[in-house]
C-alpha atoms as a printed R data frame, in Angstrom:
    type eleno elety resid chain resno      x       y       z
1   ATOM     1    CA   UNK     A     1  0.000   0.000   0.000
2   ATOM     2    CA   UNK     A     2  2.885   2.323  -0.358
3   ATOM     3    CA   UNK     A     3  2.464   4.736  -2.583
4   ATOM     4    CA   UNK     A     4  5.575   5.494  -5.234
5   ATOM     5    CA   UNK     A     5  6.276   8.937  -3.831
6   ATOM     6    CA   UNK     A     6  7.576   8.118  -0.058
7   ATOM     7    CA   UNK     A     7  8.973   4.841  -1.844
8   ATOM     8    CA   UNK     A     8 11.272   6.700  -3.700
9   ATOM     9    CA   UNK     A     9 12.071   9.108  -1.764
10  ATOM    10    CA   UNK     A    10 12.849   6.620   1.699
11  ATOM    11    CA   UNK     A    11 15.168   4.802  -0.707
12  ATOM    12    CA   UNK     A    12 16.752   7.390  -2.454
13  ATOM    13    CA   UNK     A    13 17.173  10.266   0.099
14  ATOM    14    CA   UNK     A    14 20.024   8.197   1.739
15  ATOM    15    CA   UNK     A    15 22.043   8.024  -1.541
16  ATOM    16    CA   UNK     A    16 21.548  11.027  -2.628
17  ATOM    17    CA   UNK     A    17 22.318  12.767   0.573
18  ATOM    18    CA   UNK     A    18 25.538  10.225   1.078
19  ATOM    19    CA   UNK     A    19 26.134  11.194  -2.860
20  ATOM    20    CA   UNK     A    20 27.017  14.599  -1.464
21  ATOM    21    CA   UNK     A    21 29.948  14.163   0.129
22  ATOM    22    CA   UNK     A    22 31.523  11.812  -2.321
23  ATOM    23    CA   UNK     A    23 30.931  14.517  -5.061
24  ATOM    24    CA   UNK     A    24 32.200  16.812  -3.027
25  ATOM    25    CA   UNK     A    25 35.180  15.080  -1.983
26  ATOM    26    CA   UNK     A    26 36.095  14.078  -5.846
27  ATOM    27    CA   UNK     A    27 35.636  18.146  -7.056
28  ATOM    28    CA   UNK     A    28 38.378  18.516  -4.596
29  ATOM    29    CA   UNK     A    29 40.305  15.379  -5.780
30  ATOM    30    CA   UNK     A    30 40.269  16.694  -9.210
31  ATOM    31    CA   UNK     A    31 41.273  19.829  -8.254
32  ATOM    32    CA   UNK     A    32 38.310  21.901  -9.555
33  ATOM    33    CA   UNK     A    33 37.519  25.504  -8.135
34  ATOM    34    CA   UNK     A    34 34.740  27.602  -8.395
35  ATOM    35    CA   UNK     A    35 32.536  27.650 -10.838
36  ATOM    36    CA   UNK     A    36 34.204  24.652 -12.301
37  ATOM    37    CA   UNK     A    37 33.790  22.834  -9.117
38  ATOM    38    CA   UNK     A    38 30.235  23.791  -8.647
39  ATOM    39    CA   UNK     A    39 29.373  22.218 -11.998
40  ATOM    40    CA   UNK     A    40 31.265  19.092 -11.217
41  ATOM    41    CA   UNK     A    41 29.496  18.868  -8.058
42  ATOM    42    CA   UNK     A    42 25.622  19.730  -9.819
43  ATOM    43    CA   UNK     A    43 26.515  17.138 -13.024
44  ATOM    44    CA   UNK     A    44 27.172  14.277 -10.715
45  ATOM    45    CA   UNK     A    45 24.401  15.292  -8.816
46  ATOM    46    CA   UNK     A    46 22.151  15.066 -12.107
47  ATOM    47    CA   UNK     A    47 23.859  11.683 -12.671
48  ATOM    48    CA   UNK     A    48 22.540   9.965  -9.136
49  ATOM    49    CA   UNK     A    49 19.779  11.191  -9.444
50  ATOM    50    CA   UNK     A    50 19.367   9.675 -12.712
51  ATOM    51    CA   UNK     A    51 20.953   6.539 -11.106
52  ATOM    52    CA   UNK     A    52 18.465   6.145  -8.501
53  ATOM    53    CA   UNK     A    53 15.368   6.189 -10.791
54  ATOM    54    CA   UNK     A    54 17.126   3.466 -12.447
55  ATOM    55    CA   UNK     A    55 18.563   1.566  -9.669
56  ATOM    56    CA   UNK     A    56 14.415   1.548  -8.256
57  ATOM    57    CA   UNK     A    57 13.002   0.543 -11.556
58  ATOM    58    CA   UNK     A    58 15.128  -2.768 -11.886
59  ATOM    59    CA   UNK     A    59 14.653  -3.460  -7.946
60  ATOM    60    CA   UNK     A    60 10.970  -3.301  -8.144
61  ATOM    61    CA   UNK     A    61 11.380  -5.495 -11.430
62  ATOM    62    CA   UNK     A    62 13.011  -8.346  -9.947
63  ATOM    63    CA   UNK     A    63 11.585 -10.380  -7.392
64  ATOM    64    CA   UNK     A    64 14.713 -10.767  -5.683
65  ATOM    65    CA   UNK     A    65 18.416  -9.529  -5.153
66  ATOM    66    CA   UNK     A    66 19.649 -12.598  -7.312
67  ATOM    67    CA   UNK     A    67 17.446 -11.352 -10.255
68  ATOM    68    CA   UNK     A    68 18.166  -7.636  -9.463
69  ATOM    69    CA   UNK     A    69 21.677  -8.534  -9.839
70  ATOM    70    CA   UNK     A    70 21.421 -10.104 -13.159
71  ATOM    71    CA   UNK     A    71 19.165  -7.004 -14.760
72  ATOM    72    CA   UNK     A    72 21.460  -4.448 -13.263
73  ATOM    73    CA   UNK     A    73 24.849  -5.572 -14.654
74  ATOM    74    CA   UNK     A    74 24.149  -5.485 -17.912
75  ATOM    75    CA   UNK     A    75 22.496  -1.768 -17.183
76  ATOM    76    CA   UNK     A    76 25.787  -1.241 -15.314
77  ATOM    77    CA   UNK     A    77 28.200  -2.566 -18.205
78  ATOM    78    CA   UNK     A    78 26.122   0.356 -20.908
79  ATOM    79    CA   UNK     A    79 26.141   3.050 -18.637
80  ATOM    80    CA   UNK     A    80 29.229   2.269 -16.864
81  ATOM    81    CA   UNK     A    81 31.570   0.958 -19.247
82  ATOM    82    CA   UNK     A    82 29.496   2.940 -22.308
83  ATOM    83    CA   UNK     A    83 31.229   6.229 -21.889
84  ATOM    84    CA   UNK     A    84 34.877   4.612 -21.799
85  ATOM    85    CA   UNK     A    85 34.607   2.852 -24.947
86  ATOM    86    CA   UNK     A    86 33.222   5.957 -26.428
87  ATOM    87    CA   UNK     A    87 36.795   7.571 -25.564
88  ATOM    88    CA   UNK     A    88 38.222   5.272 -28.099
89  ATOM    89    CA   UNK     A    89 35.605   5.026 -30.825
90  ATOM    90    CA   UNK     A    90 33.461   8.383 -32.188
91  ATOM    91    CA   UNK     A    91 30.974   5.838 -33.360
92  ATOM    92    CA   UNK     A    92 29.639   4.368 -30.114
93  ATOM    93    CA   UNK     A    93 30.188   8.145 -28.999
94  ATOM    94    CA   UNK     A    94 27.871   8.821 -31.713
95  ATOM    95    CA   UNK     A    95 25.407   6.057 -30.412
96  ATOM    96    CA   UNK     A    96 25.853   6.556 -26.453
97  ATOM    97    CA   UNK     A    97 25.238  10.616 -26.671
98  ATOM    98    CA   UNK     A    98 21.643  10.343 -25.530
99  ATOM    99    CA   UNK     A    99 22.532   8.170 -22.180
100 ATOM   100    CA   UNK     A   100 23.461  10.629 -19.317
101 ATOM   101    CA   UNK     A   101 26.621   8.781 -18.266
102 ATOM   102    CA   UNK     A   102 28.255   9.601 -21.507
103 ATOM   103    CA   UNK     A   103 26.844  13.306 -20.925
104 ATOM   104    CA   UNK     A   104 28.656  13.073 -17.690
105 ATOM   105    CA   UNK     A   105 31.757  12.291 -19.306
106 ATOM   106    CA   UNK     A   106 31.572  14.823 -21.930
107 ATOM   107    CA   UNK     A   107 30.962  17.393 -18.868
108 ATOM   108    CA   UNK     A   108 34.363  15.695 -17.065
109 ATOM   109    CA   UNK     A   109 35.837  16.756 -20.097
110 ATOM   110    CA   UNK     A   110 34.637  20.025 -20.545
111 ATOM   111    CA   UNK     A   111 35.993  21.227 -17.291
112 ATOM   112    CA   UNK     A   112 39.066  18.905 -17.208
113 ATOM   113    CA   UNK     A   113 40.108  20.226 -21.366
114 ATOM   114    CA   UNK     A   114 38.314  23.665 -21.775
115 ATOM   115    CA   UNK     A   115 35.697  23.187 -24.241
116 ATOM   116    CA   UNK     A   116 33.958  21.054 -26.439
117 ATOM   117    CA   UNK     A   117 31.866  20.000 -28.925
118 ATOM   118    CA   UNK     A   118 28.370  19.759 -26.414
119 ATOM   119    CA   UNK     A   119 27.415  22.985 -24.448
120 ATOM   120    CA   UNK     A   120 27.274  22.200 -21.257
121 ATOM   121    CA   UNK     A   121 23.511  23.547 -20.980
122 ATOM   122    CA   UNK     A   122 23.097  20.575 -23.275
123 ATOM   123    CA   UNK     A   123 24.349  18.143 -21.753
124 ATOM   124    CA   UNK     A   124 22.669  19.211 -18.375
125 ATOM   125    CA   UNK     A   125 19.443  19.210 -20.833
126 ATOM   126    CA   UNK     A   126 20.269  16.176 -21.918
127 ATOM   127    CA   UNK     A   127 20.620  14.481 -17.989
128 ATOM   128    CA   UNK     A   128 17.609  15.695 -17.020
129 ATOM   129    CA   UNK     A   129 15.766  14.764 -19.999
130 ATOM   130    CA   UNK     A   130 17.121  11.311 -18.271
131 ATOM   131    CA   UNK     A   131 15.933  11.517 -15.112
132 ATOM   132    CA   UNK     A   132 12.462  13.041 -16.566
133 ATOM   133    CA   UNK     A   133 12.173   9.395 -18.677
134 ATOM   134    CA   UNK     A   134 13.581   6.946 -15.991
135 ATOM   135    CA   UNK     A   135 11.442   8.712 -14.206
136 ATOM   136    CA   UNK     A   136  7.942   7.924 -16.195
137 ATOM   137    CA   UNK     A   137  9.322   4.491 -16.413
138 ATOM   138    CA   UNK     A   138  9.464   4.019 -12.657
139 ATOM   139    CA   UNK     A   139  5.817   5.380 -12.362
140 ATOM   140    CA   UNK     A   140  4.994   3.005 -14.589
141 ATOM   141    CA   UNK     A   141  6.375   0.063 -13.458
142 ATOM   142    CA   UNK     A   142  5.516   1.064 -10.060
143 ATOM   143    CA   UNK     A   143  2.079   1.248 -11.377
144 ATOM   144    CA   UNK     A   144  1.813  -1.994 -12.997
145 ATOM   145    CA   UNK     A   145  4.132  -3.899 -10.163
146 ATOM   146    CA   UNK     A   146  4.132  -2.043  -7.126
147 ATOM   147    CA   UNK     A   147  6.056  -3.112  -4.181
148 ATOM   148    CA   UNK     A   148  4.070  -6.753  -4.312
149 ATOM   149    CA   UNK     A   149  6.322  -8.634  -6.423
């Protein structure tokens, strides 16, 4: 009978929150400052948030952590691994553009290089337009699966 807002937001509120201090803690790893570092710190931020709409949508899918496993590493290996290969080939570049991990690299670039070939208001456009559909797509299969199994 739980309804998909406090859901999410139980589940989620910890990472994000935790999410934080690790993005905090890398923008001063990486040697970022100021208004550099504050976009490091808000494109991660995009990213988890992003992550955690996906990371609830596969464990409400799977009827256990087994299964959950087994959905979430091949999600893991195209959004994880996705944005390295594209470093090496402009095709799957090309291809991956849409997902917000690669726009997350292409930010870590940005601010690492000076410039490139995506705006960064894009590529911000472009993670939220992530979150906005993994978003739908957890209503939805909240809606069809709930918390039941």
């Amino acid at each position: 009978g739980m309804k998909p807002g406090p859901y999410l937001l139980g589940i989620g509120s910890v990472t994000f929150f935790l999410s934080i201090f690790s993005s905090v803690a890398f923008g001063f790893i990486a040697g970022f400052g100021g208004q550099n570092f504050w976009l490091f710190v808000a494109s991660l931020l995009s990213g988890v948030a992003a992550s955690i709409f996906l990371g609830a949508t596969i464990g409400i899918l799977c009827n256990s952590q087994a299964a959950a496993t087994g959905l979430s590493m091949p999600a893991a290996m195209l959004f994880g691994f996705g944005p390295m290969l594209a470093g090496f080939n402009e095709n799957i570049a090309r291809v991956l553009h849409p997902l917000y991990t690669q726009q997350l690299n292409v930010i870590a670039d940005y601010l690492t290089h000076g410039g490139g070939t995506t705006p960064l208001w894009q590529s911000f456009a472009i993670i939220w337009a992530n979150v906005a559909v993994l978003g739908v797509l957890f209503a939805v299969v909240y809606a069809k699966k709930g918390l039941k199994g």
